[in-house]
C-alpha positions as CSV (number, residue, x, y, z in Angstrom):
1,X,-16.7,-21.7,-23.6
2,X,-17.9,-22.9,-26.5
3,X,-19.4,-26.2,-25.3
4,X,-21.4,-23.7,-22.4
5,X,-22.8,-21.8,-24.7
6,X,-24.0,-24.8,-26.7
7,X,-25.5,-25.9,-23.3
8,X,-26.8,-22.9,-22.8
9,X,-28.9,-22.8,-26.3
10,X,-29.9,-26.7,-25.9
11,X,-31.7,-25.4,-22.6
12,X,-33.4,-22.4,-23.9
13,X,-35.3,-24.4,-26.9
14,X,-35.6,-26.9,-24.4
15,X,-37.8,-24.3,-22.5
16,X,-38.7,-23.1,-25.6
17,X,-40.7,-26.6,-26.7
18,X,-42.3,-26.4,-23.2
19,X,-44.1,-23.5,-23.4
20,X,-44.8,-24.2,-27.1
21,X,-46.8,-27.6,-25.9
22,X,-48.0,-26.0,-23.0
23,X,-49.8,-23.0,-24.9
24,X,-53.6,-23.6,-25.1
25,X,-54.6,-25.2,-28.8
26,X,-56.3,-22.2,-31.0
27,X,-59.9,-22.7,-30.7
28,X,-61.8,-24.5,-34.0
29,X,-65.5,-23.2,-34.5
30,X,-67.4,-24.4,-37.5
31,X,-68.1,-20.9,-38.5
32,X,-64.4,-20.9,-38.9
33,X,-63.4,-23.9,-41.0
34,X,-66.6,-22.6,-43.2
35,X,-64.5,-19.5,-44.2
36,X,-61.5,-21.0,-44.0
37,X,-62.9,-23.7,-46.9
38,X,-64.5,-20.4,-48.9
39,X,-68.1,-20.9,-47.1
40,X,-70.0,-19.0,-45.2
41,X,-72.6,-20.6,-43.6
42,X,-75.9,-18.7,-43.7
43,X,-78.5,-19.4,-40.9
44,X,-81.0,-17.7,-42.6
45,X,-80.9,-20.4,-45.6
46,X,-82.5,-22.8,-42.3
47,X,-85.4,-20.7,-42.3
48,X,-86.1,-20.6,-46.0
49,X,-89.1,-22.6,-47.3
50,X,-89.8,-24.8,-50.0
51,X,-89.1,-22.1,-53.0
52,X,-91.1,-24.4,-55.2
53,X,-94.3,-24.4,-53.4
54,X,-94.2,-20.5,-52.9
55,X,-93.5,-20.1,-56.8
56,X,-97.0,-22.1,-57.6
57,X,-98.5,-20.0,-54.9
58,X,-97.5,-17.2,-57.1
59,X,-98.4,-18.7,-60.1
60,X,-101.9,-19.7,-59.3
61,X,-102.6,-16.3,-57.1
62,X,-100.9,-14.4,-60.6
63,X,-103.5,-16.9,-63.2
64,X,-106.1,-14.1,-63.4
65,X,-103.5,-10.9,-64.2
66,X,-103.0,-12.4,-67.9
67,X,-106.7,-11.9,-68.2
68,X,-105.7,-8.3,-68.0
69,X,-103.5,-8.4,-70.9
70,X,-106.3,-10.1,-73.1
71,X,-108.2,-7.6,-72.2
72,X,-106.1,-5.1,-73.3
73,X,-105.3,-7.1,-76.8
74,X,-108.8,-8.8,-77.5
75,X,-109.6,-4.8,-79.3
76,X,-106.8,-5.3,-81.0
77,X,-107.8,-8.5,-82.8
78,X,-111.5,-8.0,-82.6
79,X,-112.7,-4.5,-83.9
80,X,-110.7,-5.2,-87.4
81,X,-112.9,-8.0,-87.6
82,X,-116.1,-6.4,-86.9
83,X,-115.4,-3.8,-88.9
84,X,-115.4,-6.0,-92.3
85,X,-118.8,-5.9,-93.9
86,X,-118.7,-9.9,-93.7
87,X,-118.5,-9.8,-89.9
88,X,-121.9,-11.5,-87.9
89,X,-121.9,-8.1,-85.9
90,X,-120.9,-5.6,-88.4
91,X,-119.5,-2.0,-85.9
92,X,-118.9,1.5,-87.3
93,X,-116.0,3.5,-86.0
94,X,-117.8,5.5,-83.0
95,X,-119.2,1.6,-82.1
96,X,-115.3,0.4,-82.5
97,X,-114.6,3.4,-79.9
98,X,-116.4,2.2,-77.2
99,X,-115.4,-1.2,-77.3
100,X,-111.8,-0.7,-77.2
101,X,-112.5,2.1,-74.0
102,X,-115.4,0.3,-71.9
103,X,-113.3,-1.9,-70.0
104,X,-111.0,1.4,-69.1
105,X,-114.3,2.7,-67.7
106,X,-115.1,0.0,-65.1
107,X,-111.2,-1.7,-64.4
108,X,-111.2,1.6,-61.5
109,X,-114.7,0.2,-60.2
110,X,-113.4,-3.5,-59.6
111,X,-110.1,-1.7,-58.2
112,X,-112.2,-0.7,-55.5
113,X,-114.0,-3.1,-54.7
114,X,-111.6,-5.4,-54.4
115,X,-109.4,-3.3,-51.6
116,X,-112.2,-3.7,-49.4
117,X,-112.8,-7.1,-49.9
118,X,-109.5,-8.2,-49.6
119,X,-109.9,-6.7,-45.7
120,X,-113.3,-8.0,-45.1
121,X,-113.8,-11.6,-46.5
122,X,-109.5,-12.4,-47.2
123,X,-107.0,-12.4,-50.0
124,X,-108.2,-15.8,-51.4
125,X,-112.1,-15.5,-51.6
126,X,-111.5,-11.8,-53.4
127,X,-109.4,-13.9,-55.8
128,X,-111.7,-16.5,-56.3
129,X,-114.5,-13.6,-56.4
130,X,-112.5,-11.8,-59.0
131,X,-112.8,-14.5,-61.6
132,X,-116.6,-14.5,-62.0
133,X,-117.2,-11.4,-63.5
134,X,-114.5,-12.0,-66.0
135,X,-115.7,-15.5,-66.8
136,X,-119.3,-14.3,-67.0
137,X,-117.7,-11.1,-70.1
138,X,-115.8,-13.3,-71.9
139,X,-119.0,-15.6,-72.3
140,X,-121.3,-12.9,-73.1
141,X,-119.0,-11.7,-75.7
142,X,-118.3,-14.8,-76.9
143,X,-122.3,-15.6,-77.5
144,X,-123.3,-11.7,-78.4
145,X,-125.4,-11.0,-81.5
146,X,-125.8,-7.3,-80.2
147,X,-123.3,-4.4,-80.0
148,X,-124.8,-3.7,-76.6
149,X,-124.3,-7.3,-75.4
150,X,-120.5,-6.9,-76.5
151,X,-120.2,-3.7,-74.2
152,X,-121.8,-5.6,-71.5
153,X,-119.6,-8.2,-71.8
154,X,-116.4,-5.6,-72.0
155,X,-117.6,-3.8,-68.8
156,X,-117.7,-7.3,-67.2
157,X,-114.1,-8.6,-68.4
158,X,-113.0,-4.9,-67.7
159,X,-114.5,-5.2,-63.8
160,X,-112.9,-8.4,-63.3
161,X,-109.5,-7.5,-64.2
162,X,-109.8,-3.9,-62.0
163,X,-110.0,-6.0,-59.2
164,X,-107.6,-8.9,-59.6
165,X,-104.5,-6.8,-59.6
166,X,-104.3,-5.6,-55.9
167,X,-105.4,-9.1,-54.4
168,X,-102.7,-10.8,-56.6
169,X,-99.8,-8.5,-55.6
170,X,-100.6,-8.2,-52.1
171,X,-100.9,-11.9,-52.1
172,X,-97.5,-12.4,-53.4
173,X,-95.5,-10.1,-50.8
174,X,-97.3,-11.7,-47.9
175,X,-97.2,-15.5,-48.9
176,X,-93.6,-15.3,-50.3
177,X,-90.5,-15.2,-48.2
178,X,-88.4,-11.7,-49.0
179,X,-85.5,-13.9,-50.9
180,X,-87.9,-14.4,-53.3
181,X,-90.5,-11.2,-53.3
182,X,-88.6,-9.2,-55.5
183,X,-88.4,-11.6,-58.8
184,X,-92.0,-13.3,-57.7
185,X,-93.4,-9.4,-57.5
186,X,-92.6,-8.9,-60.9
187,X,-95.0,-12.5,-62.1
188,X,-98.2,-9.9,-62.6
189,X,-96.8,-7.4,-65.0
190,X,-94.9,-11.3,-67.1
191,X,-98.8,-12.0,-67.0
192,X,-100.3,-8.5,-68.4
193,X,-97.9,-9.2,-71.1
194,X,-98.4,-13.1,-71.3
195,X,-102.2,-12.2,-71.6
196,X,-101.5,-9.4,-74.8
197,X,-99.8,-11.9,-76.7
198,X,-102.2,-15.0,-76.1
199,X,-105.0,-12.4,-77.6
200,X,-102.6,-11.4,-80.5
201,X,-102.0,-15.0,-81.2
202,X,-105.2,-16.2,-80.9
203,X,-106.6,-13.1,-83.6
204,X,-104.2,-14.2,-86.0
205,X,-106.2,-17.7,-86.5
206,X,-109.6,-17.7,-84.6
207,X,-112.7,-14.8,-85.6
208,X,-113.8,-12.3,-82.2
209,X,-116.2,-15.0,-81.4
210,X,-114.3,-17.9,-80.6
211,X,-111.2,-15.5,-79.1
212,X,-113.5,-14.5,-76.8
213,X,-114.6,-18.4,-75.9
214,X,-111.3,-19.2,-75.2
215,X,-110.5,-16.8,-73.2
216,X,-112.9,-17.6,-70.7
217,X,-110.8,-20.8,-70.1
218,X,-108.0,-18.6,-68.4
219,X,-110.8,-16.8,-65.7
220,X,-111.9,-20.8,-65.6
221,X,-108.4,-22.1,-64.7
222,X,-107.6,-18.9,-62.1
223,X,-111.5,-20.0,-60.4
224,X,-110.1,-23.0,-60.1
225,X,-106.8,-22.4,-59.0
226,X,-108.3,-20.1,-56.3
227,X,-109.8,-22.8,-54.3
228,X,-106.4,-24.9,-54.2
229,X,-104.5,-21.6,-52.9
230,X,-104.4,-21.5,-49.1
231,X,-105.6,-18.1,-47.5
232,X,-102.7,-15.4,-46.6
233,X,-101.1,-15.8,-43.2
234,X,-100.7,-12.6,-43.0
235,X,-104.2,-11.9,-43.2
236,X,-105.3,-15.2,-41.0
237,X,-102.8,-13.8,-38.5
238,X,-104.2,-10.4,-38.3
239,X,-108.0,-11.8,-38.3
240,X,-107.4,-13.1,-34.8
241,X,-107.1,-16.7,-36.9
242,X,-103.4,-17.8,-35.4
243,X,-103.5,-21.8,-35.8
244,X,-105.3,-21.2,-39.3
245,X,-102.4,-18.9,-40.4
246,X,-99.6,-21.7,-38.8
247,X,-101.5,-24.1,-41.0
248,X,-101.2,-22.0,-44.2
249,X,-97.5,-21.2,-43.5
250,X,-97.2,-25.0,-42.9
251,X,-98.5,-25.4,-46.7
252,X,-96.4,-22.5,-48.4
253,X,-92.9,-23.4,-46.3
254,X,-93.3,-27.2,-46.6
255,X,-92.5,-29.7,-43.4
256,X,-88.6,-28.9,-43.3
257,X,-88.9,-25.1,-42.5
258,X,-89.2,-23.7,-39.3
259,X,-92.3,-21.6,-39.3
260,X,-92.3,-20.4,-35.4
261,X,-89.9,-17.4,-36.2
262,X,-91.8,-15.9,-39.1
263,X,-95.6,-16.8,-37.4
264,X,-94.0,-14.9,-34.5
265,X,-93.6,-12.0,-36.6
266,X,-96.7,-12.0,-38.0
267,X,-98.4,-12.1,-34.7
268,X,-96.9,-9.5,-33.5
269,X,-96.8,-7.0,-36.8
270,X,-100.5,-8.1,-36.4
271,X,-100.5,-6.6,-32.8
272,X,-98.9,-3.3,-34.0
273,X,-100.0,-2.1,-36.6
274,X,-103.5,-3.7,-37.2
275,X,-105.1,-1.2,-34.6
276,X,-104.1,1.6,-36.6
277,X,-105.9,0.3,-39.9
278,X,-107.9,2.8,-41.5
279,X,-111.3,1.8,-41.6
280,X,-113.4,5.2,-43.2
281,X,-112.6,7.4,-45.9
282,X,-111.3,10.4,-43.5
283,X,-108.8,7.9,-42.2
284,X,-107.8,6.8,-45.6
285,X,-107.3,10.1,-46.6
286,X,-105.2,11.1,-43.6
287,X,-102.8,8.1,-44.3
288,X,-102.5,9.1,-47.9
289,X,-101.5,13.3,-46.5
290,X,-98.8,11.8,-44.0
291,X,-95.5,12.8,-45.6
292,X,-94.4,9.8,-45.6
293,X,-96.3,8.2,-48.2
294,X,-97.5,11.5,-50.0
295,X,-94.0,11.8,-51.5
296,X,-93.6,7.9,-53.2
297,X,-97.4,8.2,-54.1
298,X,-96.5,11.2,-55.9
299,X,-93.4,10.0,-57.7
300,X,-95.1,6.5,-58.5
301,X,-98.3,8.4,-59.9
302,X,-95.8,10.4,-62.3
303,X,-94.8,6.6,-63.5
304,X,-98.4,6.0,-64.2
305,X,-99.0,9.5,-65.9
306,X,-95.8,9.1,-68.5
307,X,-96.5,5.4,-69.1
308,X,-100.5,6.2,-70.2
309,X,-99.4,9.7,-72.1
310,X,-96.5,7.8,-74.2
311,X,-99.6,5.6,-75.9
312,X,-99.0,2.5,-74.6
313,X,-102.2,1.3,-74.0
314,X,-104.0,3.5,-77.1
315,X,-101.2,0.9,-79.5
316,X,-101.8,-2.0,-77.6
317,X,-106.0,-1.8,-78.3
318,X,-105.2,-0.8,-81.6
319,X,-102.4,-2.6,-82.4
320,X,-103.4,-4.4,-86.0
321,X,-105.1,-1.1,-87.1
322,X,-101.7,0.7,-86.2
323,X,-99.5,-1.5,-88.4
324,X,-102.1,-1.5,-91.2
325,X,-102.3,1.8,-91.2
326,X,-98.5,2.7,-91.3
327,X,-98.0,0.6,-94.5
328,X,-95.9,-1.8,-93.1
329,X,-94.9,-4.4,-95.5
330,X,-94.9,-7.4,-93.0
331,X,-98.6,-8.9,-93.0
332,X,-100.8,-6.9,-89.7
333,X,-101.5,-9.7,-87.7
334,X,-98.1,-11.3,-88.0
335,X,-96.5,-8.3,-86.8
336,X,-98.8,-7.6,-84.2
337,X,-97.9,-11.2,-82.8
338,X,-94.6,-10.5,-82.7
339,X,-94.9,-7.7,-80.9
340,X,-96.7,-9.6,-78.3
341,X,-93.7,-11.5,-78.3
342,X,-91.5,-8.7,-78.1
343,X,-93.9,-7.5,-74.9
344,X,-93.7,-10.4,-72.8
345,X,-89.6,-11.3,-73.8
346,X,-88.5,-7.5,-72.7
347,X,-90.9,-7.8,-70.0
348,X,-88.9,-10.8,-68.1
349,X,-85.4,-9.1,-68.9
350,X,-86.8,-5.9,-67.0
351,X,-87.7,-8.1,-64.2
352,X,-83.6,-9.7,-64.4
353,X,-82.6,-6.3,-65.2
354,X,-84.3,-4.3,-62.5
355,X,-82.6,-6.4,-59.6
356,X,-78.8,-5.8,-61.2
357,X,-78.9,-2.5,-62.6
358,X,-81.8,-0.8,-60.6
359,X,-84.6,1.7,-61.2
360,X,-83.1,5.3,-63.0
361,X,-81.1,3.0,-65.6
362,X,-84.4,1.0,-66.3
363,X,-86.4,4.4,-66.0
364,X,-83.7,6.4,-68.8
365,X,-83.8,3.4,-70.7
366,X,-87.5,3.4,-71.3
367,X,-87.8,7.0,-71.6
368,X,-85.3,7.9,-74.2
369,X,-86.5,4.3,-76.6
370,X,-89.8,5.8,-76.1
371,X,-89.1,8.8,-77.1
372,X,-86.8,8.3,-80.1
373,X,-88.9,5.5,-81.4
374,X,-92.3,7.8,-81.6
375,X,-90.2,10.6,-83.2
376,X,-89.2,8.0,-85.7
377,X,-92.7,6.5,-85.9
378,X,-94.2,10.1,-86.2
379,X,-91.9,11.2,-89.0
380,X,-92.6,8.3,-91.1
381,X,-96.4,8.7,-91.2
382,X,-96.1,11.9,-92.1
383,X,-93.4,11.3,-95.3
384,X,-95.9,8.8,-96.1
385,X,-99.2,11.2,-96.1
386,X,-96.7,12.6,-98.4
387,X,-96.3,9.8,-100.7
388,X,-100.0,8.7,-100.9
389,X,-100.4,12.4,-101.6
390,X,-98.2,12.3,-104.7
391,X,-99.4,8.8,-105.8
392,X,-96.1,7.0,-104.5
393,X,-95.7,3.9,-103.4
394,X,-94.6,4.0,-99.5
395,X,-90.7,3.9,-99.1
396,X,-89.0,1.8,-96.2
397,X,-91.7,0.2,-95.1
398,X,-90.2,-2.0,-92.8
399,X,-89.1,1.1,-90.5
400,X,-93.0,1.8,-88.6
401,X,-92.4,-2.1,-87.7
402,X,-88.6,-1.5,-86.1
403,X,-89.8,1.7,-84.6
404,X,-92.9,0.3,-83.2
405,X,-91.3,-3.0,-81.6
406,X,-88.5,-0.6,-80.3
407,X,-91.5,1.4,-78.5
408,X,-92.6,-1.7,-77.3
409,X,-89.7,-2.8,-75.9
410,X,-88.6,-0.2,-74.0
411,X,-92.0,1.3,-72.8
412,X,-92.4,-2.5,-71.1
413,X,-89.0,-2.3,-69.4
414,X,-89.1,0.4,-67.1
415,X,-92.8,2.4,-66.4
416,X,-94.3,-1.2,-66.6
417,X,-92.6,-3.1,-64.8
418,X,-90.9,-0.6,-61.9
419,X,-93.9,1.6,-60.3
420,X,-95.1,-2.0,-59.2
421,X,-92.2,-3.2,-57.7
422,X,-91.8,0.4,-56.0
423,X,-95.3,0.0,-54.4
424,X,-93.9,-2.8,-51.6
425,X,-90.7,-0.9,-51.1
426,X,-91.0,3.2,-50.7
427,X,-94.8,2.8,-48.6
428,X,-94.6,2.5,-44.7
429,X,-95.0,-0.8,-44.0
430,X,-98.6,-0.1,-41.8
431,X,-100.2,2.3,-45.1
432,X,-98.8,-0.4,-47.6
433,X,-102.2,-1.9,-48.6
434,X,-104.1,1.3,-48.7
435,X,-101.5,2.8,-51.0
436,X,-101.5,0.1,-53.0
437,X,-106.0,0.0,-53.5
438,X,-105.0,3.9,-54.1
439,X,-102.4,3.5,-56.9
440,X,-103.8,1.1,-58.4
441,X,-107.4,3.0,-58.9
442,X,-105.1,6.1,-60.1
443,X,-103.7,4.2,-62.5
444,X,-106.9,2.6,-64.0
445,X,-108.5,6.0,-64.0
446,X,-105.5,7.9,-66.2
């Protein structure tokens, strides 16, 4: 019995081993060994282009945004300066006014203009446009031995950076592919900042005069740097211009990426929504009262509105008068320098910041160091009123400096840097560059 029922059990794995060689062999994809080896295998990585060329396409479209920021920080520097009785072009207070506000007066002008133009003659001419107005301020200013020619020249520097901002930012989301829009969409606001702290830097060594020549080697670079930059795609595309905007793709993907997907899209975004473009000021204003982009406008306006009503900008013109006035022990123009540097640093950690922790943290952030920093700013100047009231020296005088590099820091990381980011993400794709001509002229006009 015993040797049966070992027969019996040599048959059955016997028939077992069959029907184990028999079975079909588990099929192998690549896909599979991939995750099987921890890696996934992206196809979209294929269709990414050369990151480097589309980072100095940034660059070089982003040159004339730090002329912004020197805008901003050449009042800083310069109306101390003029104020000494020593000065070439001696300016009283009402004088000192006016210089540090003209350029406020016509930045909303050159916003205009340059939304139009960016439709009618491309994204790179309005660039290249932008510069020569600028370059033609700083020089005036530079060579002025006139108050009047000094506003002139603001006016001019003040046109020129009104309309760089929307051509540099629309040029960015449409030449760069969307793994890299987010950080490169952030490069104008690191040049605003870059462009405060050149102007601070330079103040601390040069007189007005020669600040102002230097500068207009930054609007002489970005004129230059214009002509090198190939137009938009995007716009090519949707001027009818199809092999021209393959070509330009060509140059900001380099020769290893496949273009014919992407140019694809942009032919036929270029079919959809191009027809719809508004082309008067009724049709403007009726894609501005759609609900769709009435609500972000709204909410990215109220950005704006708290940014210019915590007194960023009035600190910024004012800087080296601020400190000198607070009775900070560390020298006026050394501080203001490093405050510059404190701009630009906290200005590139918002832009790390804002792509792990998101907008409300950034926006709290900003808000309550604002806040607390002012409150501690505010106090102190009015203990010391008491002080040079009672003929005593100023006590803690290194606490204005903390408070007002704490402002500066947080005011920088949130309602700088996040309304612009917003503007690509919460407007319908078709009212995108409308919106963004609208915003920006609302907040150059606040």
């Amino acid at each position: 019995m015993s040797s049966m029922k070992t027969g019996s059990g040599n048959l059955e794995d016997l028939e077992s081993l069959k029907a184990l060689v028999n079975q079909p062999a588990p099929k192998v994809t690549v896909e599979k060994l991939n995750k099987e080896n921890g890696r996934i295998c992206n196809p979209e990585k294929k269709n990414r282009g050369s990151s480097f060329r589309q980072v100095c396409a940034t660059l070089l479209a982003n040159l004339g945004t730090i002329n912004t920021g020197m805008a901003f920080g050449f009042s800083a520097i310069a109306i101390p300066q003029m104020e000494d009785p020593n000065s070439s072009l001696v300016i009283d207070q009402y004088q000192a006014s006016w210089i540090a506000s003209l350029t406020a007066v016509s930045t909303p002008i050159g916003c205009i203009l340059s939304g139009y133009l960016m439709d009618l003659i491309g994204r790179k001419k309005t660039l290249i446009m932008t510069q020569l107005p600028t370059l033609a301020g700083w020089l005036l200013i530079g060579s002025a031995t006139t108050v009047p020619m000094v506003y002139a020249g603001r006016l001019l520097v003040g046109l020129g950076s009104g309309m760089v901002g929307a051509p540099a930012r629309v040029y960015t989301a449409e030449a760069t592919q969307p793994h890299l829009r987010g950080m490169l969409s952030a490069v104008a606001s690191v040049g605003v900042s870059l462009g405060v702290l050149i102007e601070y830097f330079l103040g601390a060594i040069f007189n007005w005069t020669t600040v102002a020549l230097l500068s207009s080697l930054v609007p002489t670079f970005a004129l230059i740097g214009g002509f090198l930059l190939p137009e938009s795609p995007t716009w090519l595309m949707s001027a009818g211009k199809e092999e021209q905007s393959r070509k330009a793709l060509n140059k900001l993907r380099g020769r290893n990426c496949d273009i014919e997907k992407e140019a694809n899209q942009l032919q036929d975004f270029a079919k959809t929504h191009n027809v719809q473009k508004p082309t008067s000021i009724s049709e403007t204003l009726k894609a501005i009262a759609k609900p769709s982009t009435i609500k972000p406008f709204f909410i990215i306006v109220l950005y704006f509105l708290i940014y210019q009503f915590s007194g960023v900008n009035p600190i910024t013109f004012y800087a080296v008068l601020v400190f000198q006035e607070s009775g900070a022990s560390l020298d006026k123009y050394l501080a203001t320098v490093t405050m510059g540097i404190v701009r630009l640093v906290f200005t590139i950690v918002s832009c790390i910041m804002l792509r792990r922790c998101g907008r409300r943290p950034l926006t709290f952030i900003s808000s309550i160091g604002c806040g607390i920093s002012l409150l501690v700013l505010g106090t102190y100047m009015y203990f010391r009123l008491g002080w040079i009231s009672a003929g005593q020296p100023p006590q803690v005088t290194w606490l204005p400096v903390a408070a007002m590099m704490i402002f500066t820091a947080a005011s920088v990381m949130g309602y700088l840097v996040v309304p612009w980011v917003m503007i690509g993400e919460v407007y319908p794709t078709q009212d995108v560059h409308v919106m963004l001509l609208v915003t920006n002229v609302s907040s150059n006009t606040m």
